[in-house]
C-alpha positions in Angstrom: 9.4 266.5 222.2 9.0 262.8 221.7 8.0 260.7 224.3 10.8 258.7 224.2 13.0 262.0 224.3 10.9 262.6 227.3 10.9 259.6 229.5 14.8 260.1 229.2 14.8 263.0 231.3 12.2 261.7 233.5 14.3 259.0 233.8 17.2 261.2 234.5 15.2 263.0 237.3 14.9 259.9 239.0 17.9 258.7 239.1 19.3 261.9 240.5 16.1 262.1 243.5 17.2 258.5 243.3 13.4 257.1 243.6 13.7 253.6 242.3 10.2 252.4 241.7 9.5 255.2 239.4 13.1 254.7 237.9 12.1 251.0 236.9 8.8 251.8 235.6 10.3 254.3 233.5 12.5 252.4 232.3 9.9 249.7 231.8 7.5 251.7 229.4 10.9 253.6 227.5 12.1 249.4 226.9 8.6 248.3 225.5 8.3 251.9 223.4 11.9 251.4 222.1 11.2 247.8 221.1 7.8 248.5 219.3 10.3 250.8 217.2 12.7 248.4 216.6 9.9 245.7 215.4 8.1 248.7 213.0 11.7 249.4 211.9 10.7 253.7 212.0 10.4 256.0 214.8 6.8 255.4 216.3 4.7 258.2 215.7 2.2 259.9 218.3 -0.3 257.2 218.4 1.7 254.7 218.6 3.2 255.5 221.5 0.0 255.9 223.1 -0.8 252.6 221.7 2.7 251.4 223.8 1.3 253.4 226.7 -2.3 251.9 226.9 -1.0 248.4 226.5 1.1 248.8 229.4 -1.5 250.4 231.5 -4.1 247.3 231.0 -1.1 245.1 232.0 -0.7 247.0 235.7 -4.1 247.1 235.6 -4.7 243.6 235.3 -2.0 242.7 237.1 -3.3 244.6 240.5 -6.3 242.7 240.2 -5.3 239.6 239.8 -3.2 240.2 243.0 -5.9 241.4 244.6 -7.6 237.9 244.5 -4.6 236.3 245.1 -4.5 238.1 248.2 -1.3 239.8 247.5 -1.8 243.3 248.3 1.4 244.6 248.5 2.2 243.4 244.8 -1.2 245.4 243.5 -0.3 248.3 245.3 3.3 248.2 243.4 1.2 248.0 240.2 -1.0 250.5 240.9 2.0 252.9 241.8 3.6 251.7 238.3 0.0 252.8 236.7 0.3 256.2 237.9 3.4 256.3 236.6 2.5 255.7 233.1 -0.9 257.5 233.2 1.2 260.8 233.7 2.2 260.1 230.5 -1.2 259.7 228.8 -3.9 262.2 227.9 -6.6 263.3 230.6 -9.5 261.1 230.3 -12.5 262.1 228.4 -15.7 263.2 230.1 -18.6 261.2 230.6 -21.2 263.5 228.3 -18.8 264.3 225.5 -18.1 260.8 225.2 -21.7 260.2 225.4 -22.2 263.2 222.4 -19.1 261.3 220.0 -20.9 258.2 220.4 -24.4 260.0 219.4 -22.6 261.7 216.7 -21.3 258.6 214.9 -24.3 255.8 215.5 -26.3 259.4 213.6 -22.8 259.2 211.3 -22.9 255.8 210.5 -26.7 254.9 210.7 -26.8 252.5 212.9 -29.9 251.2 214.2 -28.7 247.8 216.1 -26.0 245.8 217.8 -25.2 244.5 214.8 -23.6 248.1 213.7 -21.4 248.1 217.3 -18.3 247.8 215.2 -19.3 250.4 212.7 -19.7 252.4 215.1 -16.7 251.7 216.8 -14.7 252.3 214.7 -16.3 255.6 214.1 -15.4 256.4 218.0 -12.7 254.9 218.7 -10.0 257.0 216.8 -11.8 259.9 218.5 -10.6 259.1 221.9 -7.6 257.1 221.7 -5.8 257.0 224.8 -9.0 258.9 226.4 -11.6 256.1 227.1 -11.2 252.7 227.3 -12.1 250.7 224.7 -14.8 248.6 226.9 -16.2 251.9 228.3 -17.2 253.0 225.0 -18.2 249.4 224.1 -20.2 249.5 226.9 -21.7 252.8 226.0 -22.4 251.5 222.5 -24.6 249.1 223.4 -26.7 250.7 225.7 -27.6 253.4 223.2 -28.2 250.2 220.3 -30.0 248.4 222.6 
């Protein structure tokens, strides 16, 4: 089942339990997916959609904080409840020490020996966890073992 086959029923679920913030974010992430397909001109395959997904998470993500310093709290909890929307959508997050042994596994892969390798080596890792770490976690993670 594709995910756009399956935010249709969720979609459908929530119009019938009638919960309206989940119905708009929904609706939301099943707009942006629909439009990425209509600018590739193909059905999106499965990373792209989780492509679609992450995007959207870093915007609600972003979002809540910035309302947080504006001293809107009731906007950043909305956001946050629209990022737990979409995160039931995305994979479970990858662990701390297998991330740590992918990362080992490709600076060993690629040879890298300094920070100038960091992109070598992520682009060794980051296919390897899409939609499972975030891309400054691992970046972060990088450069502490090159450093």
């Amino acid at each position: 089942m594709t995910l756009i086959s399956e935010l249709g029923d969720e979609i459908k679920d929530a119009l019938r339990e009638r919960d309206t913030e989940r119905l708009d974010t929904l609706r939301l992430v099943l707009a942006e997916l629909r439009a990425a397909e209509k600018e590739l001109l193909r059905p999106l395959d499965e990373s792209e959609e989780l492509q679609v997904l992450q995007r959207e998470r870093k915007r609600r993500l972003e979002a809540a904080e910035a309302f947080r310093a504006a001293d809107r709290q009731e906007q950043a909890e909305k956001e946050e409840r629209e990022l737990d929307v979409i995160e039931e959508f995305m994979p479970d997050p990858i662990e701390e020490d297998e991330l740590e042994e992918i990362v080992d596994d490709a600076i060993a892969e690629t040879g890298a020996t300094s920070l100038r390798d960091l992109g070598r080596v992520m682009a060794d890792v980051m296919p390897q966890v899409a939609g499972r770490a975030d891309g400054s976690t691992v970046s972060r993670l990088v450069r502490e073992k090159l450093a």
